[in-house]
C-alpha positions in Angstrom: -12.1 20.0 10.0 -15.7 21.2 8.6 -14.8 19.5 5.3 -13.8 16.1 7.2 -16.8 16.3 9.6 -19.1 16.8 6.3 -17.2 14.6 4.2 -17.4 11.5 6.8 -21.3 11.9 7.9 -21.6 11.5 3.7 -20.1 8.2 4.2 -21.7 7.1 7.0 -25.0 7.9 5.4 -23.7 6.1 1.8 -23.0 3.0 3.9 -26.2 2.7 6.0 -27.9 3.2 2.5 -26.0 -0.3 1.3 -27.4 -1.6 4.9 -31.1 -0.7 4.2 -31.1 -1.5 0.7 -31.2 1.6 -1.1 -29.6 1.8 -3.9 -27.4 -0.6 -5.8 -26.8 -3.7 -5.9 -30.5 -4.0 -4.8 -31.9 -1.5 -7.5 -30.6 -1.1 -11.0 -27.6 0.6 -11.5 -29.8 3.4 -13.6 -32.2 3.9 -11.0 -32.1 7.0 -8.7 -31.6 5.6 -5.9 -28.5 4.3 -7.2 -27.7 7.5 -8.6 -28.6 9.3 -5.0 -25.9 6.8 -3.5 -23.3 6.9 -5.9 -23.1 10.8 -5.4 -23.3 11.0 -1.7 -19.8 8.7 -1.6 -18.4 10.8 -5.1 -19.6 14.1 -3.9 -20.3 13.7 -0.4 -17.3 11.6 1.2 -14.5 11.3 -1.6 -14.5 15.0 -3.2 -15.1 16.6 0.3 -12.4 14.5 2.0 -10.0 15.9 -0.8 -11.0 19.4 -0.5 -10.2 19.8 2.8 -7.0 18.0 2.3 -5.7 19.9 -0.4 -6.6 22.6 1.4 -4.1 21.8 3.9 -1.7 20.1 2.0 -0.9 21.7 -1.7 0.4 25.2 0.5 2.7 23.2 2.7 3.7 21.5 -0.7 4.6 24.2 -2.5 5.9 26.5 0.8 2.9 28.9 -0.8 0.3 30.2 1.3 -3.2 29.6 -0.1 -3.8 32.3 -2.3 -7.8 32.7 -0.3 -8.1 31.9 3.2 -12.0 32.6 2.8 -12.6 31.2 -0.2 -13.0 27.4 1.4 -15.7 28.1 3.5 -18.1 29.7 0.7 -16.8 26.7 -1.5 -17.9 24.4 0.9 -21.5 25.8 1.1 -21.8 25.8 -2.7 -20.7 22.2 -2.3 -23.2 20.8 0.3 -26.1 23.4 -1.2 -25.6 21.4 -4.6 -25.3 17.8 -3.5 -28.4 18.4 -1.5 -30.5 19.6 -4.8 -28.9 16.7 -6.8 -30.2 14.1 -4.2 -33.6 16.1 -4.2 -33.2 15.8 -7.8 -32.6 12.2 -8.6 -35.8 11.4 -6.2 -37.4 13.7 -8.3 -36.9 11.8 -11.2 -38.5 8.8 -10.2 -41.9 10.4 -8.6 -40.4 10.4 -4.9 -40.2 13.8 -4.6 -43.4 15.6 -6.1 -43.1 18.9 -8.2 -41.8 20.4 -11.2 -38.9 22.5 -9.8 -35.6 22.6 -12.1 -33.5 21.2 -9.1 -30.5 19.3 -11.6 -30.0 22.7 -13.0 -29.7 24.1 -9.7 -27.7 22.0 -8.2 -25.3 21.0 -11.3 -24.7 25.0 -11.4 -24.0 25.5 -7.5 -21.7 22.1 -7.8 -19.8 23.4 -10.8 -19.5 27.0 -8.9 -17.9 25.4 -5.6 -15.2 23.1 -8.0 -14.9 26.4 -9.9 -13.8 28.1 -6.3 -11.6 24.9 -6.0 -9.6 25.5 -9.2 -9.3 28.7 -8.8 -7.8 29.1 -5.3 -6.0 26.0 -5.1 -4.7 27.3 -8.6 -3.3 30.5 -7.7 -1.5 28.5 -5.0 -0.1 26.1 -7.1 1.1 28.9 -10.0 3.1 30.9 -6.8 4.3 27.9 -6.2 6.1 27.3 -9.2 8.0 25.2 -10.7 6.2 22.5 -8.7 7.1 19.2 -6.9 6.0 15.8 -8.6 3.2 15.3 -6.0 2.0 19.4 -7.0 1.9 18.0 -10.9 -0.5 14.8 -9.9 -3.1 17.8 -8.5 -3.0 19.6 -11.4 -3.9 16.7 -13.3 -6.8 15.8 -10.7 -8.2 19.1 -11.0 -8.5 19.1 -14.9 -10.0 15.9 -14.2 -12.6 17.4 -12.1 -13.2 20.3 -14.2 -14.3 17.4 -17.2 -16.2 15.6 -14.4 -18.1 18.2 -13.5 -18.5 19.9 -16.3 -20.4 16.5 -18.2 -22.8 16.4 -14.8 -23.9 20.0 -15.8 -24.2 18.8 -19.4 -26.4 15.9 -18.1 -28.3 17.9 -15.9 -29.5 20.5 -18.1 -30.1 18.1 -20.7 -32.1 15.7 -18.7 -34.7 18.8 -18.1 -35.2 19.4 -21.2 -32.9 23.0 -20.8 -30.4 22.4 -23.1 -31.3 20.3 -26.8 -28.5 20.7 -28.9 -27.4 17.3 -30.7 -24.0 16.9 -29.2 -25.4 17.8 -25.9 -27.6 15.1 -26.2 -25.3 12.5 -27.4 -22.6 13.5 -24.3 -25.6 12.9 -22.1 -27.0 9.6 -23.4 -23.2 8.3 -23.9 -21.4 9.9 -21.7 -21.5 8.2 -18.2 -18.3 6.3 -18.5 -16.7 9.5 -19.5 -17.8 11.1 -16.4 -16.9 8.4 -14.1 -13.3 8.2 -15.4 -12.8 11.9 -15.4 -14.2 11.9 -11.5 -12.9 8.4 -10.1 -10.0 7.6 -12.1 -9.0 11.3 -12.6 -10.0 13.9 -10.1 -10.1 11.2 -7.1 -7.3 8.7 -8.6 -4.6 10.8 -9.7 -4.6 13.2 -6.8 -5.1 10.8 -4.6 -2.0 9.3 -5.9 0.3 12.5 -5.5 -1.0 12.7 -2.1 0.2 9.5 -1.2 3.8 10.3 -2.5 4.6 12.7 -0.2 2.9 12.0 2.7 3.9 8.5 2.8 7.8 9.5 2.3 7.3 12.0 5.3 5.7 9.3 7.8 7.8 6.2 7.1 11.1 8.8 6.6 11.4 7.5 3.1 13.7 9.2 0.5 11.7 11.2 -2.0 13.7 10.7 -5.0 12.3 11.4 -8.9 12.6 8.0 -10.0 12.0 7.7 -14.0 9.0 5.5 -12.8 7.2 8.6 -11.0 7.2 10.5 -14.1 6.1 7.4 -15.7 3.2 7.5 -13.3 2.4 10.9 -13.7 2.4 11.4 -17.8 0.7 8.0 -18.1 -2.0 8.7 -16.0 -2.4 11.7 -17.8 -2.3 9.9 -20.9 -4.9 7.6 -19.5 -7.4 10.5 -18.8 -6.8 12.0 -22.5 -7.4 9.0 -24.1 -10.3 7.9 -22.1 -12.5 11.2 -21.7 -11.1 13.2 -24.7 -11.0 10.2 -26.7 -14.3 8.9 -25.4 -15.7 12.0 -25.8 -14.9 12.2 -29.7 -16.0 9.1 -30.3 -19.3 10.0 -28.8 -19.5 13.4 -31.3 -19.2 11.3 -34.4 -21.4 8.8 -33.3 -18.3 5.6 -33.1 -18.4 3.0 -30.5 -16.6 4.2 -28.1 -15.8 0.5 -26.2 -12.3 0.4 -27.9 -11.0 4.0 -26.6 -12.3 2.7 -23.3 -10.6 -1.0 -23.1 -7.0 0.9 -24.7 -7.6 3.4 -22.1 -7.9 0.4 -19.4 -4.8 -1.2 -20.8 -2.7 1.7 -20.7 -3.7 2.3 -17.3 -2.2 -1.2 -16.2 2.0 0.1 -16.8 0.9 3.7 -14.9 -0.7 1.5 -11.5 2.6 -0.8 -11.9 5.2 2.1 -12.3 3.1 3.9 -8.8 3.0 0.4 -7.1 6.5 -0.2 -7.7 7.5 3.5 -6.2 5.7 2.7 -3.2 6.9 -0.8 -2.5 10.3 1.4 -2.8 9.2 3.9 -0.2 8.4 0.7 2.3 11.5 -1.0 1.0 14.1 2.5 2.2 11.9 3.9 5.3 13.7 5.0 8.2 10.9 4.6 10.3 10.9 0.8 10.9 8.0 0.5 13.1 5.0 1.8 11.2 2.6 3.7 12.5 -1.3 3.0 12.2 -1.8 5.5 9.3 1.7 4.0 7.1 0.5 0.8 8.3 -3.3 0.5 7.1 -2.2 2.2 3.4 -1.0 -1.1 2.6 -5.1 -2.5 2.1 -5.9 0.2 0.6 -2.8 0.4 -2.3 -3.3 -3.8 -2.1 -7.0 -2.9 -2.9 -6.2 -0.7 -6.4 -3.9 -3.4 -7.6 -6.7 -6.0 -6.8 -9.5 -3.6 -8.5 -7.0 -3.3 -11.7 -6.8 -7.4 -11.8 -10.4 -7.6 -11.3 -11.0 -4.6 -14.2 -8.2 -6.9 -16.6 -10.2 -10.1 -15.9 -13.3 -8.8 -16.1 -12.6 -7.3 -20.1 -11.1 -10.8 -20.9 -14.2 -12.6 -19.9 -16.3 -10.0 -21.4 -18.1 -9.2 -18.4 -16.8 -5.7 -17.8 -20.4 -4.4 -17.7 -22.1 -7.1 -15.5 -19.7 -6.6 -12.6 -18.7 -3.0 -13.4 -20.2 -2.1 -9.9 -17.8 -4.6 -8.0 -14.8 -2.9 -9.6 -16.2 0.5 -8.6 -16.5 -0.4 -5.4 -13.2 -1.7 -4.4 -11.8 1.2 -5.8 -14.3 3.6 -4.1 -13.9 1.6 -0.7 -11.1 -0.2 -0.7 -8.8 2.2 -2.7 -10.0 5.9 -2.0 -11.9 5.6 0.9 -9.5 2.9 3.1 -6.1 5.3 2.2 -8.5 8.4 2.9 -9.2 7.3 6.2 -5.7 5.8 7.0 -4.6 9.0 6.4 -6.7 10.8 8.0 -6.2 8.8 11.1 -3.2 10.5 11.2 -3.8 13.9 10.1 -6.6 14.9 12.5 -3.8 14.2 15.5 -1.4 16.4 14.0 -3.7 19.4 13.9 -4.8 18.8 16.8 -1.6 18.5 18.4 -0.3 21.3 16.3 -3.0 23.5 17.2 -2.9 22.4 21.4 0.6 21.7 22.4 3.0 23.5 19.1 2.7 27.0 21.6 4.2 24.9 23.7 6.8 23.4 22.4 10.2 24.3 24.0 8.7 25.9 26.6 7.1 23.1 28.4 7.0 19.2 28.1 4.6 18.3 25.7 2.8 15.1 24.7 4.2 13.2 21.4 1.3 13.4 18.3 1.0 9.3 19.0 0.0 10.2 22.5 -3.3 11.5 21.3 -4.5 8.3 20.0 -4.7 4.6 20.6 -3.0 3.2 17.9 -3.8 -0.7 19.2 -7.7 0.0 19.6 -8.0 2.2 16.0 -6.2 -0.7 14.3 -9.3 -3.1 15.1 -11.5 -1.1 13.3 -9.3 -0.7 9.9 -9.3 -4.6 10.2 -12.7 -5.2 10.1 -13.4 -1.8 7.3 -11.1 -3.5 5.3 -12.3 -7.4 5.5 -15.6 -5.8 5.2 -14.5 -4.0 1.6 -13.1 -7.3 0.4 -15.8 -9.7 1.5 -18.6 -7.4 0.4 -16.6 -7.2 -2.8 -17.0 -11.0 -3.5 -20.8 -11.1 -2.7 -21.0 -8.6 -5.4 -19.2 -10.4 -7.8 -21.4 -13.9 -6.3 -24.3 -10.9 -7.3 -25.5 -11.9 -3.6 -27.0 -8.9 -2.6 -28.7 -10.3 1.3 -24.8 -11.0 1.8 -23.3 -7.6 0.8 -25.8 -6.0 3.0 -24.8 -7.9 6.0 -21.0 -7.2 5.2 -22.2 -3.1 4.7 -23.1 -3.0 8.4 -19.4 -4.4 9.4 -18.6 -1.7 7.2 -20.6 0.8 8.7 -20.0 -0.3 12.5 -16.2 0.2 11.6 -16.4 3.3 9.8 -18.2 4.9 13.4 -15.6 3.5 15.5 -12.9 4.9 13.9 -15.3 8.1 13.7 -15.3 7.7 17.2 -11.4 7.6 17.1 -11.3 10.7 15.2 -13.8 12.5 17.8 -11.4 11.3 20.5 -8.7 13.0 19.3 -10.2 16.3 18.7 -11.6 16.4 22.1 -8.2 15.3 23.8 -9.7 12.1 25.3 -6.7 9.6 25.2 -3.8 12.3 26.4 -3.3 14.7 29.6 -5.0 17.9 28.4 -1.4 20.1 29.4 2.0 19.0 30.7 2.0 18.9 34.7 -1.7 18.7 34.8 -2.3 22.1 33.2 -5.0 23.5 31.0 -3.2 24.0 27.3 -3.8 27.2 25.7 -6.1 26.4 23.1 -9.1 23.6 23.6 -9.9 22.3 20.0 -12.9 22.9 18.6 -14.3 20.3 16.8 -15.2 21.9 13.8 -12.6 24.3 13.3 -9.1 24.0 14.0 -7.1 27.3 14.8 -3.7 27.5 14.3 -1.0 30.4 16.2 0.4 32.4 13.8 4.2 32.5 14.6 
C-alpha cells in the first residue's frame, strides 16, 4: 500500500505539472523541466505502481513466498531518495537550483541500488518458483529491461557531470535516449505490464488460461523487440552507425507481438465466465484500445516521416492511456481485495461477511475512468493539433479524475461504502492506510 500511495501522489503531481505548464509540450522536450516530468510519471507513478504489484503478485504466481519480506521497504526508500536528487538534479542543470553538488551521480546510484533490490528479491522468488508460468517469463523479461534502463540513466548521469569521459560512454549518453526509453517504457513497463494483464484478467472475467501458440509469440517477440532495439541500438551507437533503421525494424517487429497479445485478450473477453464485468475487467478495455491506438499512431507517424515531431503524443498515450489507465483499472480492484482480505478473510466461515464488490461503488468509480480516459484521448489530439492552451485544459479533467478515483481508493481503505463487521460489529483488523496486514493462517 506504501508503494501505491507513493506511486499515485507521483501522478497526481506529474498531471498538475501538465496543468501549470511545466514541462512539455509547453517547454522543449530537452529542457529539464521536461526531463523533471517525464521521471516523476517513469519513476514516480509507473515503476512504483509496478513494484508494489509485483510485490504482491509474482509470489502468488509462482505459489513462492518472496524470498525478502524486508527488502521492499529499504527498496522503496532508495527509490524515492533517488527520484528526489534526480528532480533536484535536472533543476540543477538549468540554474533553478544553485550549487555545484554531484546530485545525478547521487541519485542515478541510489536509483540503480533500489532496482538492484528489485531484481534481486523478486529474482530469488521467481528462481524457487521454477519452471515458471507464461505471465512469470513476461517479468523476467521486464526486469532485464529495467536493468538496461537504468543502467543507461547511470551512464548518462555520470557522464553529464563530467565523472565518467570515456568515448563510448560519451557516445551512449549523447545517443542513447531512445535506447533508454525503449528499455524503460516498452520493456520494463510494457512487457511486464503485459504478463500482468494475462493472469489477472483470466482470474476476474473467469477466462481459461490456455498457452495459445500466440502467447509465446507475444512473449519471444517482445523479447526480440527489446534485443533488437537496445542491444541493436546500442551497437549501432559504439560504431558510430545511424541507428534510425535498428529503431524503425524494431517498431515493425513490434506490430505482430501487440497483434498476437491483442488477439489473446479479445480471446479472454470472447470465453469469460463472468458475463457481467466488473469496473476493473471493464475499464481495461481503454486502456488495451489505447496501446493498439498508440501502435497505429507510432505506424503512421514513421510513414509520414514525422516520428520525431509527434514522438511526445505517442508517449503519452502509451504512458496515460496504456500503462497508466490499465494500472489504475486494476488497481481499482486490487486495493478492495486487500482490504477485504485483510478485514473480513478471519472471518470467513465464521460469520457473514461482506462480498469484495461491497467495498466499493462500482457506478460512481466508473464516472471517473470515463472522463480519465476521454481526457487521455482528447489531450492526445491537442498534442498531435501541437495545441498546447488545449492539452492543459484536458490535463485538469485528467487530474480532477485521477483524485476522484483517488478518492475511491481512500474509501475503500477506510471501509466507507460497507458495514465495518457483519451484525453491526467491529471487524478484527481496521486497515491502515498505509500498510496492509495480512493473518497468517
Amino acid at each position: 500500500m506504501s508503494y501505491f500511495a507513493a506511486a499515485l501522489v507521483a501522478l497526481l503531481a506529474a498531471e498538475t505539472m501538465m496543468v501549470l505548464g511545466f514541462g512539455f509540450p509547453s517547454a522543449p522536450v530537452e529542457a529539464p523541466a521536461t526531463l523533471v516530468l517525464v521521471h516523476v510519471v517513469a519513476l514516480g507513478w509507473l515503476s512504483l505502481l509496478l513494484c508494489g504489484a509485483l510485490f504482491q503478485f509474482v509470489p502468488v504466481l509462482v505459489a513462492r513466498p518472496l524470498h525478502d519480506n524486508h527488502l521492499p521497504f529499504a527498496t522503496l526508500c532508495c527509490l524515492l531518495a533517488g527520484l528526489v536528487l534526480l528532480l533536484c538534479g535536472f533543476l540543477q542543470l538549468d540554474g533553478t537550483l544553485e550549487g555545484d553538488w554531484p546530485l545525478l551521480p547521487a541519485a542515478g546510484s541510489l536509483l540503480a541500488l533500489g532496482f538492484v533490490l528489485v531484481l534481486y528479491n523478486l529474482g530469488r522468488t521467481l528462481w524457487a518458483g521454477r519452471p515458471l508460468p507464461l505471465p512469470a517469463r513476461f517479468f523476467v523479461a521486464g526486469l532485464c529491461g529495467v536493468a538496461a534502463a537504468a543502467s543507461l540513466g547511470l551512464i548518462f548521469a555520470f557522464v553529464l557531470t563530467g565523472l565518467a569521459t570515456a568515448p563510448p560512454l560519451a557516445d551512449l549518453a549523447a545517443s542513447g535516449l531512445p535506447l533508454h526509453i525503449v528499455a524503460g517504457v516498452g520493456g520494463w513497463l510494457t512487457l511486464s505490464a503485459m504478463g500482468v494483464s494475462y493472469r489477472l484478467l483470466a482470474m476476474f472475467i473467469l477466462a481459461p488460461e490456455d498457452r495459445r501458440w500466440t502467447s509465446i509469440a507475444a512473449l519471444w517477440g517482445g523479447i526480440g523487440v527489446l534485443l533488437l532495439a537496445v542491444g541493436g541500438g546500442a551497437g549501432a551507437v559504439l560504431l558510430n552507425a545511424d541507428p534510425t533503421p535498428v529503431f524503425v525494424a524494431a517498431a515493425l517487429l513490434a506490430v505482430p507481438v501487440l497483434a498476437a497479445y491483442g488477439h489473446d485478450v479479445i480471446r479472454l473477453y470472447a470465453k469469460r465466465k463472468r458475463r457481467k464485468l466488473e469496473t476493473n475487467s471493464l475499464m481495461a478495455a481503454p486502456a488495451l484500445i489505447s496501446l493498439a491506438l498508440a501502435a497505429a499512431l507510432l505506424l503512421a507517424l514513421l510513414a509520414l516521416g514525422q516520428m520525431p515531431r509527434f514522438a511526445g503524443a505517442v508517449l503519452y498515450l502509451l504512458a496515460f492511456g496504456w500503462l497508466s489507465g490499465l494500472g489504475l483499472s486494476q488497481l481499482y480492484k486490487i486495493v478492495a481485495f486487500v482490504t477485504w482480505l485483510e478485514c473480513y478473510g478471519p472471518l470467513l466461515g465464521r460469520a457473514p461477511t461482506p462480498r469484495v464488490q461491497d467495498l466499493v461503488v462500482e457506478s460512481r468509480a466508473r464516472k471517473w475512468f470515463y472522463l480519465y480516459f476521454g481526457a487521455v484521448w482528447f489531450g492526445t489530439v491537442a498534442l498531435l493539433a501541437e495545441q498546447a492552451l488545449v492539452f492543459r485544459g484536458l490535463a485538469l479533467l485528467l487530474l480532477l479524475a485521477t483524485a476522484g478515483l483517488v478518492v475511491e481508493f481512500v474509501r475503500t481503505r477506510r471501509l466507507a461504502d460497507v458495514a465495518i463487521g457483519p451484525q453491526g460489529q467491529d471487524v478484527p483488523h481496521r486497515p491502515r492506510l498505509l500498510c496492509a496486514l495480512v493473518a497468517q493462517p
